[in-house]
C-alpha positions as CSV (number, residue, x, y, z in Angstrom):
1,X,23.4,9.5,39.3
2,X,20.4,8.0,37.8
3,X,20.0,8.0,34.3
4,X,16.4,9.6,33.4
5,X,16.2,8.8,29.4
6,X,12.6,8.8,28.1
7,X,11.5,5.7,25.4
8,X,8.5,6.1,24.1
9,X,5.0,3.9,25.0
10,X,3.8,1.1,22.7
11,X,0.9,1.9,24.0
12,X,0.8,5.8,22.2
13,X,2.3,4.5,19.0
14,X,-0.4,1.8,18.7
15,X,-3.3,3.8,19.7
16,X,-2.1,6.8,17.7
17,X,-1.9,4.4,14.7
18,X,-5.3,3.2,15.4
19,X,-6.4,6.8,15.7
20,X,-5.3,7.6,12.3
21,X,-6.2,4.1,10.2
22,X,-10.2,4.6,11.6
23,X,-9.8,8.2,10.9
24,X,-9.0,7.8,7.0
25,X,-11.8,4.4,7.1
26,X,-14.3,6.8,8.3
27,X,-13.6,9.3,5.5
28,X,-13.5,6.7,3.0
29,X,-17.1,5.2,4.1
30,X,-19.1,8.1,5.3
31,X,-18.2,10.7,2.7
32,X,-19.3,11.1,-0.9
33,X,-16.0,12.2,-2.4
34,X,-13.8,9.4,0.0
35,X,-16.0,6.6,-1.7
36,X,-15.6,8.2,-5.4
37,X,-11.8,8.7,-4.0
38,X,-12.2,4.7,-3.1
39,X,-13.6,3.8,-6.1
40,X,-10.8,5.4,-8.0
41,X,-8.2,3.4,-5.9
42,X,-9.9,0.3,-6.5
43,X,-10.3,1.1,-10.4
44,X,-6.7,1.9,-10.8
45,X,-5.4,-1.2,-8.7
46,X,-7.5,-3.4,-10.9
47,X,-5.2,-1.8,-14.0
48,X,-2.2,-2.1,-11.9
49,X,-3.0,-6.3,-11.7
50,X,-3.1,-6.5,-15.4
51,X,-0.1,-4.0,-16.2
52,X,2.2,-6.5,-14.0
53,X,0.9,-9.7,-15.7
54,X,2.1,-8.3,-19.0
55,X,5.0,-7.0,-17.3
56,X,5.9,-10.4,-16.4
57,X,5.3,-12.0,-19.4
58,X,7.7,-9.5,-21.2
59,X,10.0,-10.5,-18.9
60,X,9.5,-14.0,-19.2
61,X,9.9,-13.5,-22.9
62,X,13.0,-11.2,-22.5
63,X,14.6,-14.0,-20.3
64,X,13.9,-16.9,-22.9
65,X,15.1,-15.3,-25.5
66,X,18.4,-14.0,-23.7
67,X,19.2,-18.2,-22.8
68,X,18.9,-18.4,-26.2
69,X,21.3,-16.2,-27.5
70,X,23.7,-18.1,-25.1
């Protein structure tokens, strides 16, 4: 008997992919509230970039000062 099983098309998955990354560019370009909604990500992401800079350096710190209790 001749086994029939079904794997899906890289094709589909790619061009479904495609489908929904130009979907969500297009919202974020051509509409009002998906630029504000942009300009909120890009706003918080440059907070993020300074929040892990400190982070590190606390850790940094954290880590010298633990060799030195050894």
């Amino acid at each position: 008997m001749k086994n029939n099983e079904q794997h899906p098309q890289p094709f589909w998955s790619g061009f479904s992919l495609g489908l929904v990354s130009g979907s969500v560019i297009m919202y974020m370009i051509a509409t009002k509230r998906g630029r504000e909604t942009l300009r909120k990500l890009l706003d918080h992401s440059e907070t993020l970039e300074t929040n892990i800079e400190h982070i590190l350096e606390a850790l940094q710190k954290n880590t010298l000062l633990d060799k030195e209790d050894d």
